[in-house]
C-alpha positions in Angstrom: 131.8 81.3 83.7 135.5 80.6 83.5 136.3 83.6 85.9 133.6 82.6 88.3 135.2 78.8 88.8 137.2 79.8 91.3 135.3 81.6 93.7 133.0 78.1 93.0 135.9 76.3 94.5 136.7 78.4 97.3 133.1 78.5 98.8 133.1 74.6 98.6 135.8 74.2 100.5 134.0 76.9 103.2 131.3 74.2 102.9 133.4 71.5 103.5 135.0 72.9 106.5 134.8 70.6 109.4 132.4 72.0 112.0 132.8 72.5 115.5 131.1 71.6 118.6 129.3 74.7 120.0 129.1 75.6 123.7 127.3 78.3 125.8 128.3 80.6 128.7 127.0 82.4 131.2 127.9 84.5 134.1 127.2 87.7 136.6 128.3 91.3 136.5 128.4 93.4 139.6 130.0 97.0 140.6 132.9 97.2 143.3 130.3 96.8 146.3 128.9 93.6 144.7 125.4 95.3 143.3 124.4 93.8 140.3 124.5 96.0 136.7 121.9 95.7 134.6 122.4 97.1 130.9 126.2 95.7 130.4 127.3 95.2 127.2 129.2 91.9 126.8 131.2 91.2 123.6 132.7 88.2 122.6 135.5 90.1 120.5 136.3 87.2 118.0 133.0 86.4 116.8 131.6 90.1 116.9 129.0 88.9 118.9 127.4 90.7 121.4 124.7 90.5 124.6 123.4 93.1 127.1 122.8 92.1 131.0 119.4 91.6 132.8 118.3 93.4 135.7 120.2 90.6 137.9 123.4 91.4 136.2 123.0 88.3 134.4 124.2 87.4 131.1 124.0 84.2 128.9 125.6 83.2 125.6 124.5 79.8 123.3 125.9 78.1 120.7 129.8 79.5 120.9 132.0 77.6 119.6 134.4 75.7 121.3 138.1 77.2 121.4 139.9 80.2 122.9 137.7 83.3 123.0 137.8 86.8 124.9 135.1 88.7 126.3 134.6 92.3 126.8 132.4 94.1 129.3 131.8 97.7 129.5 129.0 100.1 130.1 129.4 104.5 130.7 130.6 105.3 134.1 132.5 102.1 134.7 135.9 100.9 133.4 135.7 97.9 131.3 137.1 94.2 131.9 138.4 91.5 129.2 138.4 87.9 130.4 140.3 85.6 128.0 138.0 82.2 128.4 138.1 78.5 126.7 135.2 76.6 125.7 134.3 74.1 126.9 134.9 74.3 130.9 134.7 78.1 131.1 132.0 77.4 134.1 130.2 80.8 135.5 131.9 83.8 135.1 131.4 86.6 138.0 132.8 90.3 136.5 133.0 93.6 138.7 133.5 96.6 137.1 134.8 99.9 139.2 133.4 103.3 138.4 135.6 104.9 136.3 135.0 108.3 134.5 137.3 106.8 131.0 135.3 107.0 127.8 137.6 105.2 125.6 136.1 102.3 123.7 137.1 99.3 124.7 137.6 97.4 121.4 138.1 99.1 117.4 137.5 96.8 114.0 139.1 98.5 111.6 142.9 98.9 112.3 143.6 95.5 111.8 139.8 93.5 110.4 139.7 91.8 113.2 138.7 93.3 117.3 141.4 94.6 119.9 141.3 97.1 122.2 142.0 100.4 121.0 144.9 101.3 122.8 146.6 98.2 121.1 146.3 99.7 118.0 149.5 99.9 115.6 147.9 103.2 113.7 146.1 106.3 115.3 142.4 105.4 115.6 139.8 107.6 116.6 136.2 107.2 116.5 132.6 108.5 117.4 129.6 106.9 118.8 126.7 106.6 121.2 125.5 110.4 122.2 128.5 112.2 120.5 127.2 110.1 117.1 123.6 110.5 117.8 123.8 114.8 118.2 125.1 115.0 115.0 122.4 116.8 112.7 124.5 116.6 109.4 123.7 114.7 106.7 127.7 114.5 105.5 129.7 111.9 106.9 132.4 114.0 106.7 130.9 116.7 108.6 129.9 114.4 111.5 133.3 113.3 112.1 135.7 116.7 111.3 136.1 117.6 115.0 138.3 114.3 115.6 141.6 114.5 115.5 143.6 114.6 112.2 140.3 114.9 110.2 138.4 117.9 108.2 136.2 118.3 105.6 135.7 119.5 101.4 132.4 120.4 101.3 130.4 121.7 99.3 128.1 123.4 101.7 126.0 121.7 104.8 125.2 118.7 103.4 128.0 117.4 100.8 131.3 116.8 102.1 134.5 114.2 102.1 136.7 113.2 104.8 140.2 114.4 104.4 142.7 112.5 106.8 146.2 114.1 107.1 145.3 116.4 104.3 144.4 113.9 102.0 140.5 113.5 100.5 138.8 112.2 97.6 140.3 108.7 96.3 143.2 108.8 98.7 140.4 108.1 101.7 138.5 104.8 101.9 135.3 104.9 103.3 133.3 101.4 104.3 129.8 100.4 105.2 130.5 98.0 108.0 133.1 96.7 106.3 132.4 96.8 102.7 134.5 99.5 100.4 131.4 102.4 99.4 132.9 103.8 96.0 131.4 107.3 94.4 132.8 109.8 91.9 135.3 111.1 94.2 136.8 113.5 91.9 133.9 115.7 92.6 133.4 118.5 95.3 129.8 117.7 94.5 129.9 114.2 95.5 131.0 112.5 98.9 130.3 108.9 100.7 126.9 108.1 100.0 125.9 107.3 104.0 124.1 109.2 106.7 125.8 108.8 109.9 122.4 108.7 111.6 121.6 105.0 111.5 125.1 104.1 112.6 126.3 102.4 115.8 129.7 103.9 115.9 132.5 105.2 113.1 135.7 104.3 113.4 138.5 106.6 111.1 142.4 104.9 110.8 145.0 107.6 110.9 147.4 106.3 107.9 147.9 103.7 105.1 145.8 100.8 105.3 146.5 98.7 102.0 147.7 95.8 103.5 143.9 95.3 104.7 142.0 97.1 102.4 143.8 97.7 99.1 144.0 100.5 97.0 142.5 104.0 98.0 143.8 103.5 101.7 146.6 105.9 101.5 145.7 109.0 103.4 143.6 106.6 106.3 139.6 104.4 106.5 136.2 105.6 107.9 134.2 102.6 108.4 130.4 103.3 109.5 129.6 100.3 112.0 125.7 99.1 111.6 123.9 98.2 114.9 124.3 94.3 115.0 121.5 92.6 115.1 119.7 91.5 117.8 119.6 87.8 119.2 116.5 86.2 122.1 117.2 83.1 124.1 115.7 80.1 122.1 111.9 80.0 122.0 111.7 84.1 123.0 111.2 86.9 121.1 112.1 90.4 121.8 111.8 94.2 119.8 112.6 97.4 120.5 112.0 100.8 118.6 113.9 104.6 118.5 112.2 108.0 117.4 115.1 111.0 117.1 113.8 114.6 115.1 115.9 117.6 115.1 115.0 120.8 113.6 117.3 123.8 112.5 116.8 127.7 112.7 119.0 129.0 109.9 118.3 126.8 106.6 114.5 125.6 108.4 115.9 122.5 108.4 114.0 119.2 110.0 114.6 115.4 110.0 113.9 112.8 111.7 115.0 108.7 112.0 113.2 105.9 113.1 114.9 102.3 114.0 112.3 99.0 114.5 114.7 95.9 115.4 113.6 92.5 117.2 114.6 88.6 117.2 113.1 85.5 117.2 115.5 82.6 118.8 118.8 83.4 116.6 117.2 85.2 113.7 117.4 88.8 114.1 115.5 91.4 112.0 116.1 95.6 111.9 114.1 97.7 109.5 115.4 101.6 109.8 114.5 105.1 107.6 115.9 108.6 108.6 114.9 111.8 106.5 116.0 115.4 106.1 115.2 118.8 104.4 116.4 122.1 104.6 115.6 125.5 102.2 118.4 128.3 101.3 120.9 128.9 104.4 120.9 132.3 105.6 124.1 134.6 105.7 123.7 138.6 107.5 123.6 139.3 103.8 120.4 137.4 103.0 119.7 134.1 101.9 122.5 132.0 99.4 120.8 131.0 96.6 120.2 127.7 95.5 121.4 125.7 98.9 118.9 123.8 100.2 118.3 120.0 99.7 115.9 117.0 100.3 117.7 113.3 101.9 116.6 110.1 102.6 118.1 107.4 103.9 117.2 104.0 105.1 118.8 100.1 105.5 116.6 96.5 106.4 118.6 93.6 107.6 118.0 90.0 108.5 120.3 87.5 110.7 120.5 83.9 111.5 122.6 82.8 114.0 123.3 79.1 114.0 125.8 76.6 116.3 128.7 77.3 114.4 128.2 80.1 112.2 126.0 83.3 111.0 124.2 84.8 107.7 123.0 87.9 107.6 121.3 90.2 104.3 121.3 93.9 104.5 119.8 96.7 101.9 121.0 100.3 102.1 119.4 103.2 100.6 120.7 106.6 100.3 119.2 109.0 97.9 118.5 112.8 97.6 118.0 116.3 95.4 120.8 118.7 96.4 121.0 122.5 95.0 124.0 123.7 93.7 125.4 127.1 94.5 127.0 128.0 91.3 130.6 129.8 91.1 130.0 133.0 92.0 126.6 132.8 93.4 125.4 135.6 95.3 123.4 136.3 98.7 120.1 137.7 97.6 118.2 140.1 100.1 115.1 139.4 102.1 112.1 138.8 99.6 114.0 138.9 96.2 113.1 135.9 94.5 115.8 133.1 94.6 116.6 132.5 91.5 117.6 128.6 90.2 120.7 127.0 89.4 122.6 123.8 89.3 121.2 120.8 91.1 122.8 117.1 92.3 120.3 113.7 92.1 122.4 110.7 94.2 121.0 107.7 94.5 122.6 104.7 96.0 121.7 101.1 96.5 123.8 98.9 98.5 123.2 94.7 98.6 125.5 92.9 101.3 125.2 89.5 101.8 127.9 88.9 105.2 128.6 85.2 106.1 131.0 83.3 109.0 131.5 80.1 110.0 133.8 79.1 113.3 135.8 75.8 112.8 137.9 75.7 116.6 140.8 78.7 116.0 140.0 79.2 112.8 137.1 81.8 111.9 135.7 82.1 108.1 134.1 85.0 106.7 132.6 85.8 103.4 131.4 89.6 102.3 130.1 90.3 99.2 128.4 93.3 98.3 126.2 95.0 95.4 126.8 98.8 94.7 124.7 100.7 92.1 125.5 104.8 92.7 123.9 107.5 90.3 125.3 111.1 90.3 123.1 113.4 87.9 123.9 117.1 87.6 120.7 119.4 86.3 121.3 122.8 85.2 118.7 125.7 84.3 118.8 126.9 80.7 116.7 129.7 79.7 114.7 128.6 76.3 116.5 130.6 73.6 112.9 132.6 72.3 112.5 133.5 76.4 110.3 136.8 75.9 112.8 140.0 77.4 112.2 140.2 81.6 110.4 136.6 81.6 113.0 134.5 83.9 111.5 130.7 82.9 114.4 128.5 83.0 114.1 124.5 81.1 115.6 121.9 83.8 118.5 120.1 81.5 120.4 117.1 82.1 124.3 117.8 82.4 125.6 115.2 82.7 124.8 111.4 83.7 126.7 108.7 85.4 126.1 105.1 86.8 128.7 103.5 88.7 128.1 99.5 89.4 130.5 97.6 91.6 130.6 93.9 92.8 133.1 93.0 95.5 134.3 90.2 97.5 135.7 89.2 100.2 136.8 86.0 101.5 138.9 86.0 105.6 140.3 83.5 107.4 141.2 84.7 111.0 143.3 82.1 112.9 145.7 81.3 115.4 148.6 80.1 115.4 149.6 78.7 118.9 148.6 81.0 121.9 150.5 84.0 120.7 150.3 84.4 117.2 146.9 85.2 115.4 145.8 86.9 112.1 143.8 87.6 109.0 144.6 86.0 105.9 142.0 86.8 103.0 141.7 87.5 99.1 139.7 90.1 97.4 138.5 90.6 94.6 136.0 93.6 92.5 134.4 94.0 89.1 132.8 97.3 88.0 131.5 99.2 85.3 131.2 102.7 84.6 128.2 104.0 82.0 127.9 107.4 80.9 124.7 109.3 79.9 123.8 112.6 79.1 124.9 115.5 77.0 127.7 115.7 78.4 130.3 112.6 78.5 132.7 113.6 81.2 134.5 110.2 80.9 133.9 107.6 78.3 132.7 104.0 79.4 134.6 102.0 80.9 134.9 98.5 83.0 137.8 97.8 86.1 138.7 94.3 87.4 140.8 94.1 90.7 142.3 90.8 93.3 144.5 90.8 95.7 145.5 88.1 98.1 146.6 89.6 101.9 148.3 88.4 104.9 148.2 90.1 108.4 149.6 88.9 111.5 150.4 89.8 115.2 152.5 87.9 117.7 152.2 88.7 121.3 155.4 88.7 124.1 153.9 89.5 126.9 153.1 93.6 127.0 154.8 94.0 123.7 152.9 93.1 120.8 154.5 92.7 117.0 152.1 93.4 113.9 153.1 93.0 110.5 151.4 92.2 107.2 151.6 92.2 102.9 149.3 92.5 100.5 149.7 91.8 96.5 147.3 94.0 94.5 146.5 93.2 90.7 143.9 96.6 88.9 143.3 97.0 85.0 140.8 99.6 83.7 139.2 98.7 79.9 138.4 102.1 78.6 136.0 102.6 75.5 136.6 104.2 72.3 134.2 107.8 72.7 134.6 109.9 69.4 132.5 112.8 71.6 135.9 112.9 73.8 138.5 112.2 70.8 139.4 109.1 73.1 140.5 105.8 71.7 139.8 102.7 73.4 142.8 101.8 75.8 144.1 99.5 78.5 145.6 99.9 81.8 146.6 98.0 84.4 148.9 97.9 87.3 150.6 95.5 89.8 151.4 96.5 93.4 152.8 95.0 96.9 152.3 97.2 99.9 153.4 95.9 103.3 152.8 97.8 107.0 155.1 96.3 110.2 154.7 97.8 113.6 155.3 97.4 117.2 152.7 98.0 120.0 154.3 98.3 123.8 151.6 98.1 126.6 153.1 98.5 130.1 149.9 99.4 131.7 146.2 98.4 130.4 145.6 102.5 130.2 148.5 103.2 128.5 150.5 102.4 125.4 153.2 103.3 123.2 153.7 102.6 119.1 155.3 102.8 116.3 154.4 101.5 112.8 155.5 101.8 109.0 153.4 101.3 105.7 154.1 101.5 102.3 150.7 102.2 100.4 149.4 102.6 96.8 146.6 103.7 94.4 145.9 103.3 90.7 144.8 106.3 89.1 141.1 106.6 88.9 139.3 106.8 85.1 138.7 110.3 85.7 142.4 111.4 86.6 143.0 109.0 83.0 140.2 109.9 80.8 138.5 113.0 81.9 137.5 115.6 78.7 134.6 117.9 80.1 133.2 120.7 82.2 132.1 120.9 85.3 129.1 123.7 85.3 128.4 124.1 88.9 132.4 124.2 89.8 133.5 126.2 87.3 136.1 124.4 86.1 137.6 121.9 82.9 138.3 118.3 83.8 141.3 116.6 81.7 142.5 113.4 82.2 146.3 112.2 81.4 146.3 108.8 80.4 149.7 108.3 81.0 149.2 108.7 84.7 151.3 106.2 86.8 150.3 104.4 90.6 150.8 107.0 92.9 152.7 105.4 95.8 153.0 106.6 99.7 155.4 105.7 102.4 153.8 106.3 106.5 155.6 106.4 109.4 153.9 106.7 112.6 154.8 107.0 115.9 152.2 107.2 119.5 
């Protein structure tokens, strides 16, 4: 109870926040020859909040708060518009947008936790959404995202895979579900971020350190999958929509399909969303590799109340599946032979975020706390030592067995400070617990407590823009005593500052130079410390050092 007092006091004080008056706006948009366009997307970038246009080019907003906000508008085949307004006394706004053939987005999340357009970016961001998202078939993240620039993928076959960034993967790459860190055991080939890109509005990848923002595990760069936000109805209406996708596969007979049910009442929103897939051995000109196929399912339900001055919102993830294993040194077998069994991978994945934000004039509040629970199983076959000579049964055995619970939080204030200097100012904090099962005890049991307290701010001077930030960083891992892994019970912990400065210059809206520096860091994981085990379907001997130090990283970056 002790630890918990403060985060007691800190979410009093978010009650206690004065509130603010809350506004609405409305306007038209129209093309170059004054035609109305339906099907605009208009953002208010602050508040993440966002509304499409009726047939009459039409758009209205409620219960804004009052301040300084700035809208975006953009839809394909037309260039997109910002309009900085200030509530109250915006009046009607009347947008035209010119055709234009540019398909960059006009706003990114990630680079600095709060929305600016992309091209004001201190680090290299890249990103995939709408058709190019949608067209990809793969069930790894990874995979979906490897023909953007500066990434690639370790795989383990189709359907497992990491994101490596400037050559770094595994623990050195920070992967987010709509904002919330996703942890795995990322010291295995065999295991990788535990989201299908298929139910996502849009991915956005940072090219370099991002500690400042995010912590630890930010060296090598971010890939955060962006949900769908909700959707809102003017007051009294109520409004729903559906999507059907399937896709099918010649060489593995793979199949899947997704299917999205989303609607709103007034301000409460509601989304319910499953996507499946399957596939049997891939096929080489050699015959069929043994042992590849697998069997996903994904699948996320969320519900949203938009108030005056603030929004709640509960989402549930599920990712889950059976992938087969080919083992070191598996062979192609011909046409017909049977396919004989071998390793296999059981993830399963539960995800709780409870998101929250309350807008009190130029100061904006957010709270994120999530629930992780992941599972990673291994099964190997073992043939039954009285097997008659020629029979070829095979006992499924458990390998190895580990659960991985984490509970984070974060708490943001995004502010201003005058008309040209905003930021994010936030703390962090995570608990987590690591329990191993099984035969085999790769790793003993073990606990990890992590805060850090952050500052980020920019500074604008007319087309040049000024970005700088620091972040303290406080990690311990509790390690169990595990006679199986000749392991007494030890302590870590380590204490960090990393810090990021850069300079954006903007001379014309479509184009933009930078330059930016970050010092990163990463505690080693309990794995790199404690490891004392095989791994079957790799073929290889994990051993820890538990003298391991923080492994730190200096970026520079220039665009």
């Amino acid at each position: 109870m002790p630890r918990l007092r403060p985060i007691l006091v800190v979410l009093l004080l978010l009650g206690a926040t004065p509130p603010a008056a809350a506004a609405t706006l409305h306007g038209r948009v129209h093309d170059a020859n004054g035609t109305p366009l339906a099907q605009v997307d208009v953002v208010v970038v602050d508040l993440q909040r966002e509304v499409v246009t009726g047939a009459d080019g039409a758009f209205h907003l409620e219960t804004l708060p009052d301040g300084a906000h700035t809208l975006l508008f953009y839809r394909a085949g037309y260039a997109y518009h910002s309009e900085d307004v200030t509530l109250p006394g915006a009046g009607e706004l009347t947008v035209s947008l010119p055709a234009s053939s540019a398909t960059l987005p006009p706003v990114v999340v990630t680079a600095t936790r709060r929305p600016r357009p992309t091209l004001a970016s201190p680090l290299p961001t890249a990103f995939l959404s709408g058709e190019a998202l949608r067209t990809q078939t793969s069930l790894s993240l990874a995979h979906a995202l490897e023909d953007l620039p500066g990434l690639r993928t370790v795989s383990t076959g189709a359907q497992i895979g990491k994101p490596m960034i400037r050559g770094m993967t595994g623990a050195r790459v920070l992967v987010l579900d709509d904002g919330h860190r996703v942890d795995d055991y990322s010291w295995s080939d065999e295991d990788g971020p535990s989201i299908d890109p298929v139910l996502a509005e849009r991915v956005e990848v940072v090219r370099g350190p991002a500690s400042v923002l995010y912590g630890a595990d930010a060296i090598g760069g971010v890939a955060n999958v962006i949900a769908p936000a909700l959707l809102t109805a003017d007051r009294g209406e109520s409004v729903w929509q559906g999507r059907l996708s399937t896709h099918v596969g010649s060489n593995s007979r793979e199949g899947g399909g997704a299917l999205t049910l989303e609607g709103a009442r007034g301000t409460l929103g509601w989304r319910v969303a499953g996507a499946g897939r399957f596939a049997e051995a891939l096929h080489t000109p050699d015959g069929e590799l043994e042992n590849t196929g697998f069997a996903a399912f994904t699948g996320d339900a969320a519900l949203g109340l938009r108030g005056e001055r603030g929004a709640l919102s509960l989402r549930v993830a599920q990712y889950g599946g059976e992938f087969k294993l080919l083992e070191a040194g598996g062979q192609s077998v011909s046409e017909g032979t049977a396919e004989e069994e071998g390793p296999e991978r059981k993830a399963n994945d539960q995800r709780v975020q409870l998101d929250g934000e309350w807008s009190a004039g130029d100061t904006r509040l957010e709270a994120k706390l999530q629930w992780q629970r992941h599972s990673l199983i291994e099964l190997s076959d073992e043939a039954p030592a009285d097997s008659s000579a020629g029979l070829r049964e095979k006992k499924e055995q458990e390998a190895f067995n580990l659960l991985l619970n984490t509970v984070s939080l974060d708490l943001l204030a995004q502010h201003r400070l005058g008309r040209r200097i905003h930021g994010t100012a936030g703390v962090s904090g995570t608990v987590q617990s690591n329990d191993t099962r099984g035969p085999i005890p790769l790793v003993p049991d073990a606990s990890a407590l992590g805060a850090a307290v952050f500052v980020f701010e920019e500074a604008r001077l007319g087309d040049w823009s000024l970005l700088g930030g620091v972040r303290a960083d406080h990690q311990t891992i509790s390690a169990d005593a595990n006679a199986d892994l000749d392991l007494a019970a030890d302590d870590r912990d380590w204490s960090q500052i990393s810090g990021d400065a850069g300079v954006v210059f903007r001379p014309l809206r479509a184009l933009a130079f930078s330059a930016n520096a970050g010092l990163a860091w990463r505690a080693p994981t309990l794995f790199e410390l404690y490891a004392n085990g095989p791994q079957i379907a790799e073929a290889r001997y994990l051993l820890g050092d538990a003298t391991l130090a923080a492994e730190r990283a200096l970026d520079l970056d220039l665009g």
